[in-house]
mmCIF entry with sequence, helices, sheets and N, C-alpha, C, O atoms, coordinates in Angstrom:
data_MODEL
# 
_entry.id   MODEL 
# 
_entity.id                         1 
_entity.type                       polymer 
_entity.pdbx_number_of_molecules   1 
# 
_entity_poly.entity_id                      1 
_entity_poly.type                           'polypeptide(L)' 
_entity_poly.nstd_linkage                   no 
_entity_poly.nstd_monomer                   no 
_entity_poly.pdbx_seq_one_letter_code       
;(UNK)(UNK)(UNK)(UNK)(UNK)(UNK)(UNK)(UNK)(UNK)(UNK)(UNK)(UNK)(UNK)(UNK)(UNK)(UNK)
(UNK)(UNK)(UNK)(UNK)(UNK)(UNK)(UNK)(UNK)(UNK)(UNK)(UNK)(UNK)(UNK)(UNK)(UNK)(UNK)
(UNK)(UNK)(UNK)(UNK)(UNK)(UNK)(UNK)(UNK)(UNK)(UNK)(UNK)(UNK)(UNK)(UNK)(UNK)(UNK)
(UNK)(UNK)(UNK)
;
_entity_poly.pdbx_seq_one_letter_code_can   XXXXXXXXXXXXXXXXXXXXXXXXXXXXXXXXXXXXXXXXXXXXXXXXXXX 
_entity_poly.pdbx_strand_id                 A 
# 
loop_
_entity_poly_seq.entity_id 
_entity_poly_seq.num 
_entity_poly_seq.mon_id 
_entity_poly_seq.hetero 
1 1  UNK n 
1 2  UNK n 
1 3  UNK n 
1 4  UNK n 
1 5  UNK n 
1 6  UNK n 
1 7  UNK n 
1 8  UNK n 
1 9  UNK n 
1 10 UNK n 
1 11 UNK n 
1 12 UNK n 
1 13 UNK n 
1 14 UNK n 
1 15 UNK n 
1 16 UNK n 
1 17 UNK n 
1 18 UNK n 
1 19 UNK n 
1 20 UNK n 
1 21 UNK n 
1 22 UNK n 
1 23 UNK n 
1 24 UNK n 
1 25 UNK n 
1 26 UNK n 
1 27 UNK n 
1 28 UNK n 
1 29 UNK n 
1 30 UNK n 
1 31 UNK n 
1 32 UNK n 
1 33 UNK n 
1 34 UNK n 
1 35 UNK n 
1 36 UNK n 
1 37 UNK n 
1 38 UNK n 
1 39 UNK n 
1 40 UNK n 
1 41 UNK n 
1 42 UNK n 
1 43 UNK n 
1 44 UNK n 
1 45 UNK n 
1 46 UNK n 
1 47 UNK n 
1 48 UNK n 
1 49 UNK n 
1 50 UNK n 
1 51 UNK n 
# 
_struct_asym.id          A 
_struct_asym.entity_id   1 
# 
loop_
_struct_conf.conf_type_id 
_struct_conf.id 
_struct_conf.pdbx_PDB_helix_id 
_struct_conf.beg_label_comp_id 
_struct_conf.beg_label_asym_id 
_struct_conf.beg_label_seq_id 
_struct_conf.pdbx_beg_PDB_ins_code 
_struct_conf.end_label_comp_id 
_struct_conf.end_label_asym_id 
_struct_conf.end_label_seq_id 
_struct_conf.pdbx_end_PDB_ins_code 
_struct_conf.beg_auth_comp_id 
_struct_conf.beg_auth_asym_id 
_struct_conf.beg_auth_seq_id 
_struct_conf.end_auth_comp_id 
_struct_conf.end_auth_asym_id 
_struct_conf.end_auth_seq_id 
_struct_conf.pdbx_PDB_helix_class 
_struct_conf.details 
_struct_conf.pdbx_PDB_helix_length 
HELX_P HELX_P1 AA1 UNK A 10 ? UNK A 14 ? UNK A 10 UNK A 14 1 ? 5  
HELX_P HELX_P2 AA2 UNK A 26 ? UNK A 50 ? UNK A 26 UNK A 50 1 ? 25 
# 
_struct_conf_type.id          HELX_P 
_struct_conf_type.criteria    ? 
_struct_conf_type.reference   ? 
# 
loop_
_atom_site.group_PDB 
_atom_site.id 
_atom_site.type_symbol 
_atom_site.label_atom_id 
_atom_site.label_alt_id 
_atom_site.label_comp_id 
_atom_site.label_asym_id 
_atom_site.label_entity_id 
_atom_site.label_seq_id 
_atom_site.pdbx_PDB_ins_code 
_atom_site.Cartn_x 
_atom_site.Cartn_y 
_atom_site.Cartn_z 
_atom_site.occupancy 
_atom_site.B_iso_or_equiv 
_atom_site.pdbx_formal_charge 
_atom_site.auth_seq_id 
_atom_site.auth_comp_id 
_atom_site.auth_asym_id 
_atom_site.auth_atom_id 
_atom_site.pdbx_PDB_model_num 
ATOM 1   N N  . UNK A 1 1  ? 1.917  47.612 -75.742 1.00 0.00 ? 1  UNK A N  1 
ATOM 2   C CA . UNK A 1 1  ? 3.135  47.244 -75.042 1.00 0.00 ? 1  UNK A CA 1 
ATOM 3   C C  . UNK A 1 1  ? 2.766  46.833 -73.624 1.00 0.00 ? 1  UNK A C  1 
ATOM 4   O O  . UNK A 1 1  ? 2.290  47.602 -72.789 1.00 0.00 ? 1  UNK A O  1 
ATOM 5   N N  . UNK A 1 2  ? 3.057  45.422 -73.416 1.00 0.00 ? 2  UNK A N  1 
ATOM 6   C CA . UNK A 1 2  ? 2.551  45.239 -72.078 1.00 0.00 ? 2  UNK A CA 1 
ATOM 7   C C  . UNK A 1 2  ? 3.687  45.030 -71.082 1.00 0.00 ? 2  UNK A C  1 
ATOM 8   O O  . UNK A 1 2  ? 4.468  44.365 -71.762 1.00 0.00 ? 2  UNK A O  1 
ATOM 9   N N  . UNK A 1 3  ? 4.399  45.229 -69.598 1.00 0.00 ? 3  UNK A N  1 
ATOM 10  C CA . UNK A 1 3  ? 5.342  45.055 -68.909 1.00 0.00 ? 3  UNK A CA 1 
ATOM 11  C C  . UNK A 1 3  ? 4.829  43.647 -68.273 1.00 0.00 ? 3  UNK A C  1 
ATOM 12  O O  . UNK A 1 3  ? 3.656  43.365 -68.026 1.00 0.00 ? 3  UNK A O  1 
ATOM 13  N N  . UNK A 1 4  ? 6.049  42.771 -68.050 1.00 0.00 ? 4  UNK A N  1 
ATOM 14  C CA . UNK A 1 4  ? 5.932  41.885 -67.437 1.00 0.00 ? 4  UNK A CA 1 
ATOM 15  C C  . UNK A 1 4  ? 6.117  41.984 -65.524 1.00 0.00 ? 4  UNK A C  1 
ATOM 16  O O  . UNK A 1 4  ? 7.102  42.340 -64.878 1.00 0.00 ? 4  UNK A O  1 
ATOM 17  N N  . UNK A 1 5  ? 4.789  41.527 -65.052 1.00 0.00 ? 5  UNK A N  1 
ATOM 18  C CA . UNK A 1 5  ? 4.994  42.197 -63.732 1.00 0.00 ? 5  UNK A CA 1 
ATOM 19  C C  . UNK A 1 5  ? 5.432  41.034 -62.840 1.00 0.00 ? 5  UNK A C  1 
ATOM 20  O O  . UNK A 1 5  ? 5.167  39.836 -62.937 1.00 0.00 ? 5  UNK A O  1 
ATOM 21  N N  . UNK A 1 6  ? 6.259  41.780 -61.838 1.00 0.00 ? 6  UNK A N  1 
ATOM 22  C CA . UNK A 1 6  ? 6.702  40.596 -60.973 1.00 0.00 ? 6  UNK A CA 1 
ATOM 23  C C  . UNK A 1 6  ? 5.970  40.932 -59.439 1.00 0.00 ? 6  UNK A C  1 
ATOM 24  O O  . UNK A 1 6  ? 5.426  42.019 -59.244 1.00 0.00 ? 6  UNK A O  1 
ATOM 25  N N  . UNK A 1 7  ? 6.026  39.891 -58.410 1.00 0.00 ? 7  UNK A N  1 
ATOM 26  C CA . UNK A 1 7  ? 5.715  39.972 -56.976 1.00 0.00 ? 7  UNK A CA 1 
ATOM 27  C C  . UNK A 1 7  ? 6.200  41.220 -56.775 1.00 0.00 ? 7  UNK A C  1 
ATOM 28  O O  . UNK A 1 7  ? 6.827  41.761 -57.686 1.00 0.00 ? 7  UNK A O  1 
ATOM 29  N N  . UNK A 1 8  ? 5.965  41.947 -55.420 1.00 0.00 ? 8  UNK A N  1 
ATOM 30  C CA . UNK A 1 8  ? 6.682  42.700 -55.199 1.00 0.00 ? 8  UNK A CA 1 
ATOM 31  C C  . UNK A 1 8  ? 7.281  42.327 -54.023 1.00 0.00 ? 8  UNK A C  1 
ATOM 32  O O  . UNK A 1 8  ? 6.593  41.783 -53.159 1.00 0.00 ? 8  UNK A O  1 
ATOM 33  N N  . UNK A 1 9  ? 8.582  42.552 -53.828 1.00 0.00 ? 9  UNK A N  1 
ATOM 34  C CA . UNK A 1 9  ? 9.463  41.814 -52.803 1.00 0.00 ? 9  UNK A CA 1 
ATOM 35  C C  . UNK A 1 9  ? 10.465 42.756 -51.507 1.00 0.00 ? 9  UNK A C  1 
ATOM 36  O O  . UNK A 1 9  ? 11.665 43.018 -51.585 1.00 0.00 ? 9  UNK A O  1 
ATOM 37  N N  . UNK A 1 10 ? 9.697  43.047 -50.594 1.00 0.00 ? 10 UNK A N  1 
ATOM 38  C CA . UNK A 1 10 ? 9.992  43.949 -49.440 1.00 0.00 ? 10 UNK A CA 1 
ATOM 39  C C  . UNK A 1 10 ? 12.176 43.867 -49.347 1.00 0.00 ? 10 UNK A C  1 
ATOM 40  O O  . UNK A 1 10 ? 12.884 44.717 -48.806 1.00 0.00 ? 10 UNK A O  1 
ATOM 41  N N  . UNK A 1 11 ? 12.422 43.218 -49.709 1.00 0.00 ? 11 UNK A N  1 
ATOM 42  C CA . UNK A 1 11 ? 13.859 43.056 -49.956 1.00 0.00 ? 11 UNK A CA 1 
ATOM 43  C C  . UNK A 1 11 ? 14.408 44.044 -50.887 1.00 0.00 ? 11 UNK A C  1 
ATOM 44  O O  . UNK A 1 11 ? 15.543 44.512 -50.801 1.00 0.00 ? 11 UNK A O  1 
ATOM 45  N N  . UNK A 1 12 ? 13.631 44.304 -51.689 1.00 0.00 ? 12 UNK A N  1 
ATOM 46  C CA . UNK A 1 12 ? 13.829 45.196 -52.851 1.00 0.00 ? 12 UNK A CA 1 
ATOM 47  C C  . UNK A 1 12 ? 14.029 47.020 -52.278 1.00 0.00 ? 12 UNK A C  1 
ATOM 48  O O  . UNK A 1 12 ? 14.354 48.086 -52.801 1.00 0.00 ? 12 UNK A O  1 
ATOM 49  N N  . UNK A 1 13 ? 13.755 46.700 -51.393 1.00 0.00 ? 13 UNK A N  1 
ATOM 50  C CA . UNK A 1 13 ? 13.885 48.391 -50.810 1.00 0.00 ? 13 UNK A CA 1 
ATOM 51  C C  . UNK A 1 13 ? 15.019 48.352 -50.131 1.00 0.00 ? 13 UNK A C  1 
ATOM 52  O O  . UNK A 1 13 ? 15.587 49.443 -50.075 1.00 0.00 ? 13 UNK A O  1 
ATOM 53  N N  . UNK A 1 14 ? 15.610 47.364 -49.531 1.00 0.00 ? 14 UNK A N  1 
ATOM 54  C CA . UNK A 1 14 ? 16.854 47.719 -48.643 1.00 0.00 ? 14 UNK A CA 1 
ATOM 55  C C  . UNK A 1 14 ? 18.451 46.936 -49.659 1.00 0.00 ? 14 UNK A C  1 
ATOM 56  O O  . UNK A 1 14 ? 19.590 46.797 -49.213 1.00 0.00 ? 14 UNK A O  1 
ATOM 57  N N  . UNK A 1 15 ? 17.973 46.593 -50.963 1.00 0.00 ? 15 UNK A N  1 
ATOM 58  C CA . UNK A 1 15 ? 19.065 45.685 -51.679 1.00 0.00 ? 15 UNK A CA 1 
ATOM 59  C C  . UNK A 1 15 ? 19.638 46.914 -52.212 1.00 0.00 ? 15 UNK A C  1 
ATOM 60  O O  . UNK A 1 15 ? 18.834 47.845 -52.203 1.00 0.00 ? 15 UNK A O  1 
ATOM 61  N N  . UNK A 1 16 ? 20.767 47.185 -52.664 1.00 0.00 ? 16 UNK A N  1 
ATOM 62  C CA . UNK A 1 16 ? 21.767 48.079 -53.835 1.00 0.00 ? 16 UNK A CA 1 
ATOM 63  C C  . UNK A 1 16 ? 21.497 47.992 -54.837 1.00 0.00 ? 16 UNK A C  1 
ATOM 64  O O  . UNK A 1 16 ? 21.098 46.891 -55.217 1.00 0.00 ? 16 UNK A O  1 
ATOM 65  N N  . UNK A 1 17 ? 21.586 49.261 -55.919 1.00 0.00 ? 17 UNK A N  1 
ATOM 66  C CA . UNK A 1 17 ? 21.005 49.327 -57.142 1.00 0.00 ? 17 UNK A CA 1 
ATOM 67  C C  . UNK A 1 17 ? 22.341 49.305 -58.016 1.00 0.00 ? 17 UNK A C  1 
ATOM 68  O O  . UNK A 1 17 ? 23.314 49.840 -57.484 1.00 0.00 ? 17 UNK A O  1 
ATOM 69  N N  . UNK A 1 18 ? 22.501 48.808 -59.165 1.00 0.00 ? 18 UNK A N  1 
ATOM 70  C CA . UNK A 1 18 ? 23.151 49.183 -60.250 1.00 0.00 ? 18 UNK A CA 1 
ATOM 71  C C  . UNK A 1 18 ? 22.547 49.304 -61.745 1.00 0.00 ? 18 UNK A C  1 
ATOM 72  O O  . UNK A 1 18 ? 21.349 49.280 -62.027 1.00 0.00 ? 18 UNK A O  1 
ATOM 73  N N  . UNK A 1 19 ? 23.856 49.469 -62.829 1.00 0.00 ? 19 UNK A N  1 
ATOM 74  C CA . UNK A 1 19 ? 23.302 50.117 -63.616 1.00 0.00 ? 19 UNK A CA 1 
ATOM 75  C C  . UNK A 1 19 ? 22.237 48.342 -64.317 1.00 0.00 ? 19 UNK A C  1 
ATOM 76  O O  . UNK A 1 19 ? 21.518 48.664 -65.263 1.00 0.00 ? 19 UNK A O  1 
ATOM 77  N N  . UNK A 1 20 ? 22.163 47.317 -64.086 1.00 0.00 ? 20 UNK A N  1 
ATOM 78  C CA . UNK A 1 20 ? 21.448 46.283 -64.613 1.00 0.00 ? 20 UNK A CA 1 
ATOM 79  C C  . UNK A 1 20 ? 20.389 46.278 -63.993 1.00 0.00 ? 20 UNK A C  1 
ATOM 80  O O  . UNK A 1 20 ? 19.440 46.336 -64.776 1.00 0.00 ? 20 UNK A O  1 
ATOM 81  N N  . UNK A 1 21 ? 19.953 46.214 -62.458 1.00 0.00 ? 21 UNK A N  1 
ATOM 82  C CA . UNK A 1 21 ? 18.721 45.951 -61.695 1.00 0.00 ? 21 UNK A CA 1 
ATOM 83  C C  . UNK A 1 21 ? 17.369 46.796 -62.235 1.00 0.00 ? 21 UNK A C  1 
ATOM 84  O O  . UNK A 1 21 ? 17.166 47.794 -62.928 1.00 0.00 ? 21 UNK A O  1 
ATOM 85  N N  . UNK A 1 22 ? 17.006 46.346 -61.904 1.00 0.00 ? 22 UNK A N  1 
ATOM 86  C CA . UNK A 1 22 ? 15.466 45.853 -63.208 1.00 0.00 ? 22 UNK A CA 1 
ATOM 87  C C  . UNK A 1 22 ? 14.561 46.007 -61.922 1.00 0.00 ? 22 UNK A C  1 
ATOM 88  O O  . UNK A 1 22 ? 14.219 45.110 -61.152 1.00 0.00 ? 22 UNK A O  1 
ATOM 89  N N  . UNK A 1 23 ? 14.218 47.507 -61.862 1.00 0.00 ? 23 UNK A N  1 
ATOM 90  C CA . UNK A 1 23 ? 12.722 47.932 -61.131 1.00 0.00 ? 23 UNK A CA 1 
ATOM 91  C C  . UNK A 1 23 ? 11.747 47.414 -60.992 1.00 0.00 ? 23 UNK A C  1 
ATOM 92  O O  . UNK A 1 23 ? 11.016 47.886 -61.863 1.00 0.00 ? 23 UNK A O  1 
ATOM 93  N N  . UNK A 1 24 ? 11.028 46.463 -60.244 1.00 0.00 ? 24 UNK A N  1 
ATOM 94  C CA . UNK A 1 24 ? 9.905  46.069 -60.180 1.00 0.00 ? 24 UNK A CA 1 
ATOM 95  C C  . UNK A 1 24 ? 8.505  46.951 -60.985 1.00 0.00 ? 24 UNK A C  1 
ATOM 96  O O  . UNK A 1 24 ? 7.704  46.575 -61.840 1.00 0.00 ? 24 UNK A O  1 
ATOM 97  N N  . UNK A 1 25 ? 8.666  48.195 -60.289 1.00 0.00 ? 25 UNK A N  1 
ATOM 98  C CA . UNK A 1 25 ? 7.306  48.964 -61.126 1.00 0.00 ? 25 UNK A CA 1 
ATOM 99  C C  . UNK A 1 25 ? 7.833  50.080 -60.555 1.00 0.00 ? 25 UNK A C  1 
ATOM 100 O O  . UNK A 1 25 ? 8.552  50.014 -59.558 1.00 0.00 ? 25 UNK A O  1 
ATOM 101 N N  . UNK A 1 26 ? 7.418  51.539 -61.327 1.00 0.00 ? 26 UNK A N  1 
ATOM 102 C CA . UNK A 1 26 ? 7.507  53.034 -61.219 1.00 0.00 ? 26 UNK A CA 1 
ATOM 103 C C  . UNK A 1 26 ? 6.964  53.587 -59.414 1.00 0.00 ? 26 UNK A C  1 
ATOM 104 O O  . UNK A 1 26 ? 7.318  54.491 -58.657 1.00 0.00 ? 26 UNK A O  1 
ATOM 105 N N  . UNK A 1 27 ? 6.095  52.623 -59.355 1.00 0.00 ? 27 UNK A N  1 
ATOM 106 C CA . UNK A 1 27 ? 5.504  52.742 -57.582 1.00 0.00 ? 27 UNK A CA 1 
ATOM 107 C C  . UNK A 1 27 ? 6.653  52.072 -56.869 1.00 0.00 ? 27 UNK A C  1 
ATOM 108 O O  . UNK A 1 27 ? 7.228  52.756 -56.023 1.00 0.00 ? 27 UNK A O  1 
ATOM 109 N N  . UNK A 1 28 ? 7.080  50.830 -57.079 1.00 0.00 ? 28 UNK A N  1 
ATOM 110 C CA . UNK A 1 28 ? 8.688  50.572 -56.020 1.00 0.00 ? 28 UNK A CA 1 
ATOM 111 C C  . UNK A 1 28 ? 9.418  51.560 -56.378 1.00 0.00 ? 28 UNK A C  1 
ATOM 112 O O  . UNK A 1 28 ? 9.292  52.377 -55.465 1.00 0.00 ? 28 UNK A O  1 
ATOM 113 N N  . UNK A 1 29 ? 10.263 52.077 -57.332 1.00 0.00 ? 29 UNK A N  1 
ATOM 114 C CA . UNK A 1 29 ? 11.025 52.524 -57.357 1.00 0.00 ? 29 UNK A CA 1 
ATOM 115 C C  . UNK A 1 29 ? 10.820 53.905 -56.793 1.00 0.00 ? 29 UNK A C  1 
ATOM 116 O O  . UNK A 1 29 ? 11.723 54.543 -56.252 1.00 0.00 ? 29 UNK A O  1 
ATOM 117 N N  . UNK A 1 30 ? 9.377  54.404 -56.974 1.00 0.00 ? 30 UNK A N  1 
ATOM 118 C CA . UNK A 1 30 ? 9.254  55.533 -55.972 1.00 0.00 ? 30 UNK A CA 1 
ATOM 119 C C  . UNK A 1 30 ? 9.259  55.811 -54.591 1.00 0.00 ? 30 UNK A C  1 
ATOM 120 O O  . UNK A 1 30 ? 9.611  56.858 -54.048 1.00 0.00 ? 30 UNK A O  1 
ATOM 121 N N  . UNK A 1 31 ? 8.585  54.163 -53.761 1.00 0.00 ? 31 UNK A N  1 
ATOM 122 C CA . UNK A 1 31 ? 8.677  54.155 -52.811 1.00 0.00 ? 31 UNK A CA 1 
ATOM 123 C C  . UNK A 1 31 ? 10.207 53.973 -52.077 1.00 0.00 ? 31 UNK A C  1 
ATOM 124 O O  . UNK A 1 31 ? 10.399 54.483 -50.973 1.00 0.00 ? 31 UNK A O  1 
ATOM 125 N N  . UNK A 1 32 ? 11.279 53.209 -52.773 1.00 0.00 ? 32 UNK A N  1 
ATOM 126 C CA . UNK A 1 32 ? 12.368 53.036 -52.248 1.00 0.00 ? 32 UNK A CA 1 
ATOM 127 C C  . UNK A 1 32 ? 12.832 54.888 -51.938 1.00 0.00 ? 32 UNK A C  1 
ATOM 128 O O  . UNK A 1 32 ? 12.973 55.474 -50.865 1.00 0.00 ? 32 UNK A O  1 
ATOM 129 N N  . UNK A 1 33 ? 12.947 55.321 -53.148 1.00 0.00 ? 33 UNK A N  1 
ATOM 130 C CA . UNK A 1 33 ? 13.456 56.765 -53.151 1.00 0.00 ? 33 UNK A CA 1 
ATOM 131 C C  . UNK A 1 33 ? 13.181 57.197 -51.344 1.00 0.00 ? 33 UNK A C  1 
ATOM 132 O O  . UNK A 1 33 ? 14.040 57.281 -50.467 1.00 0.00 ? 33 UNK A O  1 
ATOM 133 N N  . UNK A 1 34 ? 11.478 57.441 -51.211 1.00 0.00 ? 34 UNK A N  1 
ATOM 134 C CA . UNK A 1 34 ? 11.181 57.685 -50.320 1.00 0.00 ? 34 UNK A CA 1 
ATOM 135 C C  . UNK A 1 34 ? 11.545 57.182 -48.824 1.00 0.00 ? 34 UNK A C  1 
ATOM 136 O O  . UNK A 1 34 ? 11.519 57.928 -47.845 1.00 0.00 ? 34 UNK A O  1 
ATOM 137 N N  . UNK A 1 35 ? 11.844 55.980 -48.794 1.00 0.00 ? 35 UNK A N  1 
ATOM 138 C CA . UNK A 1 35 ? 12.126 55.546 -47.886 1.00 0.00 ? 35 UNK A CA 1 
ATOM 139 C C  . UNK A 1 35 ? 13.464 55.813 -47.475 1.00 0.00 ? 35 UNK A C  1 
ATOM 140 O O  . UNK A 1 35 ? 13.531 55.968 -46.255 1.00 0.00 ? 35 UNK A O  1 
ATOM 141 N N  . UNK A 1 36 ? 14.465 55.910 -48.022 1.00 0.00 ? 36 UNK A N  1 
ATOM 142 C CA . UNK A 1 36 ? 15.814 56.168 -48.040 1.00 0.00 ? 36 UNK A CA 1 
ATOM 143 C C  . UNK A 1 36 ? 15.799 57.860 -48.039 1.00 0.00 ? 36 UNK A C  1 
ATOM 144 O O  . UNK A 1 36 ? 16.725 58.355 -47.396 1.00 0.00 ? 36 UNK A O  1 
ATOM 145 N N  . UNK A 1 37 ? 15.099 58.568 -48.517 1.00 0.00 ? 37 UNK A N  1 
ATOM 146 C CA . UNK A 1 37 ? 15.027 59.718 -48.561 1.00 0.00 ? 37 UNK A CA 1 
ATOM 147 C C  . UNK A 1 37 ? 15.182 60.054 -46.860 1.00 0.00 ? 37 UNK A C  1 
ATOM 148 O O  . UNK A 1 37 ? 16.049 60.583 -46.165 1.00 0.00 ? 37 UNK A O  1 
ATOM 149 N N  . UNK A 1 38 ? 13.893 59.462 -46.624 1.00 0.00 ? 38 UNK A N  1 
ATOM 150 C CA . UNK A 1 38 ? 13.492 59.582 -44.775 1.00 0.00 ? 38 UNK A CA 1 
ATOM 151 C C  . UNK A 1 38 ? 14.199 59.060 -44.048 1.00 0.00 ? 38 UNK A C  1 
ATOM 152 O O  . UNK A 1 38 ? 14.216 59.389 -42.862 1.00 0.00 ? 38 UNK A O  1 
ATOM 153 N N  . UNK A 1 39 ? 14.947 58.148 -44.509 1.00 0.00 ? 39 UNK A N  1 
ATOM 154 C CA . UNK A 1 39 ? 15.960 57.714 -43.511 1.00 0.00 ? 39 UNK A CA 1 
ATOM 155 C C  . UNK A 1 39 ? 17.694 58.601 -43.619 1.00 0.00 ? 39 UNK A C  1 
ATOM 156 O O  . UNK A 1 39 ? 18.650 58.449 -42.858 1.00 0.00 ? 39 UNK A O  1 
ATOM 157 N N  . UNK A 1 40 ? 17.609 59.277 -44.533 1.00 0.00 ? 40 UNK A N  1 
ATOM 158 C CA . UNK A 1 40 ? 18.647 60.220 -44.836 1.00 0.00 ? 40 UNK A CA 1 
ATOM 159 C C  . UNK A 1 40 ? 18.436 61.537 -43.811 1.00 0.00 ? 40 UNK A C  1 
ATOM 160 O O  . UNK A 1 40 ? 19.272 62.255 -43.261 1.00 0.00 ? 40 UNK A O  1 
ATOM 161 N N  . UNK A 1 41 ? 16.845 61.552 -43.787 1.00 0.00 ? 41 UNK A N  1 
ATOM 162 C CA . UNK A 1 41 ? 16.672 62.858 -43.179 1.00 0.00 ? 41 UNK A CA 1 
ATOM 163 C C  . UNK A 1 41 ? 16.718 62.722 -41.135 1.00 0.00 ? 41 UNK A C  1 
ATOM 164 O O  . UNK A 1 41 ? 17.150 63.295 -40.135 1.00 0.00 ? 41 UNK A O  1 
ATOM 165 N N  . UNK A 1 42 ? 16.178 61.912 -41.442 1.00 0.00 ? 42 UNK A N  1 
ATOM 166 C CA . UNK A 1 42 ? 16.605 61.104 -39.876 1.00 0.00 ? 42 UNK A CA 1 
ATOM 167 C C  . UNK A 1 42 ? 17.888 61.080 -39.267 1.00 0.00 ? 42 UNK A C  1 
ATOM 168 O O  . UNK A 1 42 ? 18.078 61.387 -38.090 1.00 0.00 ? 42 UNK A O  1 
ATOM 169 N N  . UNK A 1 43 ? 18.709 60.741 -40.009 1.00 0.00 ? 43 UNK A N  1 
ATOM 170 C CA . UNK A 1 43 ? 20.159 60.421 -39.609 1.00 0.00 ? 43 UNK A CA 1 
ATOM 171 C C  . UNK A 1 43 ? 20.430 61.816 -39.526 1.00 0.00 ? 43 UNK A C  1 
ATOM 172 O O  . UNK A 1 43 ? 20.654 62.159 -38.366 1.00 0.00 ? 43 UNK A O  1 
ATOM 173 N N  . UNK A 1 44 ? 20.494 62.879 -40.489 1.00 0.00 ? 44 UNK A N  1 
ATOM 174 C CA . UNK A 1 44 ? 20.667 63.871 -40.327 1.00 0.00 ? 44 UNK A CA 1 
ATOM 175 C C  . UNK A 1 44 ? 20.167 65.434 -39.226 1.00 0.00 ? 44 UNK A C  1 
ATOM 176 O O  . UNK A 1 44 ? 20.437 66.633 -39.309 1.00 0.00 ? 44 UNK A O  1 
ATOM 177 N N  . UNK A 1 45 ? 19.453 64.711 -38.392 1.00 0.00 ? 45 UNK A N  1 
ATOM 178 C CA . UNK A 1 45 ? 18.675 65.456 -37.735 1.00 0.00 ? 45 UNK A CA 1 
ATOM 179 C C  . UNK A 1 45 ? 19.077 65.043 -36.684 1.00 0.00 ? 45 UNK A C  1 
ATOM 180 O O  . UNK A 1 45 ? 19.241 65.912 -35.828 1.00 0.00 ? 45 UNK A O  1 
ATOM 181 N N  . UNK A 1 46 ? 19.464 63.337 -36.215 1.00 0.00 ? 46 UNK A N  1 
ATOM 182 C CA . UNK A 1 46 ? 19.716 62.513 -35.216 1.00 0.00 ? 46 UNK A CA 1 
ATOM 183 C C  . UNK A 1 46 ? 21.421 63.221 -35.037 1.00 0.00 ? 46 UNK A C  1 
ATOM 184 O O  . UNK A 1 46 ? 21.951 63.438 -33.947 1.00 0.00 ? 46 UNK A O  1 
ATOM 185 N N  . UNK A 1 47 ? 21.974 63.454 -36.216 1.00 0.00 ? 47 UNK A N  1 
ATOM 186 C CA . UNK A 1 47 ? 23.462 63.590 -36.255 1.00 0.00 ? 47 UNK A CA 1 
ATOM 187 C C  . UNK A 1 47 ? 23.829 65.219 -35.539 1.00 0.00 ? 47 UNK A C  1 
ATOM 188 O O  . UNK A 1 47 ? 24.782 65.426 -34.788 1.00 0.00 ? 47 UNK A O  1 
ATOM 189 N N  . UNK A 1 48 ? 22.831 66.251 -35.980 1.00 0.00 ? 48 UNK A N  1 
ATOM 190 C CA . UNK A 1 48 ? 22.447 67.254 -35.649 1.00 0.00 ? 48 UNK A CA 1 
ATOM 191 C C  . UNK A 1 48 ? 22.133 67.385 -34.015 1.00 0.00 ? 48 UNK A C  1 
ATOM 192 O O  . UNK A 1 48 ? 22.596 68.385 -33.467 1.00 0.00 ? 48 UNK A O  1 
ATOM 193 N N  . UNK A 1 49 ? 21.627 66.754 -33.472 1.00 0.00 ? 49 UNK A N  1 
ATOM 194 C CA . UNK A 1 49 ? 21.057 67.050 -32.271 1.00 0.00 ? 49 UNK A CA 1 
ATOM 195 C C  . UNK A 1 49 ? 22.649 66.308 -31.093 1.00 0.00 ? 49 UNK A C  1 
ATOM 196 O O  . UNK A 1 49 ? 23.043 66.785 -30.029 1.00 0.00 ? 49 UNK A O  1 
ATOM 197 N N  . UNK A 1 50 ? 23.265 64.915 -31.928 1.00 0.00 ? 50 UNK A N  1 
ATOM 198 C CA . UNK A 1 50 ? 24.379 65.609 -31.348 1.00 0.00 ? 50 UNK A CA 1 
ATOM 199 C C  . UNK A 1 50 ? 25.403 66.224 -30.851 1.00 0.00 ? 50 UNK A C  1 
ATOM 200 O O  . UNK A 1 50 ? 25.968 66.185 -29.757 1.00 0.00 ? 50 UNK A O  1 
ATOM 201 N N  . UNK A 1 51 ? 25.616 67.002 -32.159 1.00 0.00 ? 51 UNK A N  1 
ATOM 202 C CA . UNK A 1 51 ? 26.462 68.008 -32.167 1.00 0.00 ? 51 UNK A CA 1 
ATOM 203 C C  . UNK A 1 51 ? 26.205 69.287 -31.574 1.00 0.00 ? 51 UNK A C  1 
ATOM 204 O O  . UNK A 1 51 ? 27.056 70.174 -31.628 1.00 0.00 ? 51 UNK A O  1 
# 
């Protein structure tokens, strides 16, 4: 079984997901997680400090 691979396209981390969008590879889709993860934790710390 072989996957058909595409470019990988830095757009792909900041675009919206639904239930059709079609993951580049198991490594984007991990890295998006991450990135949004850290930027969740950011905001939340930023939101924190000032309150």
């Amino acid at each position: 079984m072989t996957r058909k691979t595409t470019p990988f396209d830095w757009k792909y981390l900041l675009r919206p997901e639904g239930a059709d969008t079609e993951t580049p590879s198991r490594l984007a889709g991990a890295c998006k997680t991450v990135v949004w993860l850290g930027v969740s934790i950011l905001l939340g710390v930023g939101m924190g400090h000032l309150c």
